[in-house]
C-alpha positions in Angstrom: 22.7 46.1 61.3 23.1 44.4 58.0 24.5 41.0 57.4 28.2 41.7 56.9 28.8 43.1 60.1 26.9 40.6 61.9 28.7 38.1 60.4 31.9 40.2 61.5 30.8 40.5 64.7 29.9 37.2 65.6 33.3 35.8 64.1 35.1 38.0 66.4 33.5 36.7 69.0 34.3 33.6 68.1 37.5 33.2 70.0 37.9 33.1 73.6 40.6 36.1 73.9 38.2 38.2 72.3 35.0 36.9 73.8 36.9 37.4 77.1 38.4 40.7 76.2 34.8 41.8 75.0 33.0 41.0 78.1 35.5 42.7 80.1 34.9 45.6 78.7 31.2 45.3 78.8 31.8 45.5 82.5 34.1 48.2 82.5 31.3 50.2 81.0 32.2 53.7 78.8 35.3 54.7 80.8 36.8 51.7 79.1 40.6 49.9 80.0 43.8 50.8 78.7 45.1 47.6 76.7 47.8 46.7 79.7 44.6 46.2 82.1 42.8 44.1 79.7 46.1 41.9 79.0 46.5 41.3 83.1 42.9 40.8 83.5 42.3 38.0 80.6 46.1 36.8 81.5 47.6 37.0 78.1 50.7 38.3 76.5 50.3 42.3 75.3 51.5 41.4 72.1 48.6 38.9 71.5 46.3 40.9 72.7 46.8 43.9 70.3 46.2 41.2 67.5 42.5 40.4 69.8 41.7 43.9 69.7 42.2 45.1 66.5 40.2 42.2 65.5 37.2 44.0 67.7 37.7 47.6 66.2 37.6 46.1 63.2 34.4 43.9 63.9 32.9 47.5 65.0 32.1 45.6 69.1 35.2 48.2 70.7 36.1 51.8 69.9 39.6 52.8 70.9 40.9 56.6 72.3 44.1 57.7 72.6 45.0 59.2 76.5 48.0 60.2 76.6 50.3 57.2 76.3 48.7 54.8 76.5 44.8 53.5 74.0 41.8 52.8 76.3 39.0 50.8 74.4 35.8 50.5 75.7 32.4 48.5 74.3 30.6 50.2 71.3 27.3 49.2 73.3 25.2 50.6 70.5 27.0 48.3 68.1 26.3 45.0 70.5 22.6 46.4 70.9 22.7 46.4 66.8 23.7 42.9 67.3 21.7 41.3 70.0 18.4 43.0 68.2 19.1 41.3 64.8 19.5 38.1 66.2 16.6 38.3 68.2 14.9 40.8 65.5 12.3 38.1 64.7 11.9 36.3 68.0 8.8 34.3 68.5 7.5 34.8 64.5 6.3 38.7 65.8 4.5 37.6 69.3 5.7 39.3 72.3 8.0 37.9 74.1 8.5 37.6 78.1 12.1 37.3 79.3 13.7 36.4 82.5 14.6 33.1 82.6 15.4 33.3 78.3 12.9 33.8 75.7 9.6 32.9 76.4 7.0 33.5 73.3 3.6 33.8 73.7 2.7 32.2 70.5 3.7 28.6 72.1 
C-alpha cells in the first residue's frame, strides 16, 4: 500500500462516524449492511451517513453493491490488511515479533 492511500485511509478513520461505521462492518463480515442498518446501528441521521460512507469508498476501507433497492457495503478486508501491514511493516527493526498482549519484539 503506498503512502497516499495510507494517508487516505487513516484520515478516514479519523472521525468517529466513520471509525464506528467501519468497525461495524468489520463485524458484519463479507455479507455486509445495507446503509439503513448501519445508520440505526451507529444512531445517526441517513443523510449523514451517506456523506461517512462515501468518504470510506473513497478511502478504498468499504466496497459498496447494489441489491435491489437498496447499497450494502461491506469491509474491503484486503485493503485494512494493506493497512495494518504497512504500519506494522517494520515492527521491531526486522526481529520477530510475539503478539498477544500487543507487540512484543524480540530485539528488546
Amino acid at each position: 500500500m503506498d503512502t497516499k492511500k495510507v494517508i487516505a485511509a487513516l484520515a478516514a478513520l479519523a472521525q468517529e462516524s466513520r471509525l464506528a461505521s467501519f468497525r461495524l462492518l468489520i463485524q458484519a463480515g463479507p455479507q455486509g449492511m445495507a446503509a439503513t442498518k448501519i445508520a440505526e446501528h451507529i444512531g445517526i441521521p441517513p443523510s449523514s451517513l451517506s456523506f461517512h460512507l462515501k468518504e470510506l469508498v473513497h478511502a478504498g476501507l468499504i466496497v459498496p453493491r447494489q441489491d435491489g433497492r437498496f447499497v450494502i457495503y461491506a469491509a474491503d478486508v484486503d485493503n485494512m490488511n494493506a493497512l495494518v501491514g504497512f504500519l506494522t511493516d517494520n515492527c521491531c527493526g526486522g526481529a520477530p515479533c510475539i503478539t498477544g498482549q500487543g507487540i512484543v519484539c524480540d530485539a528488546v
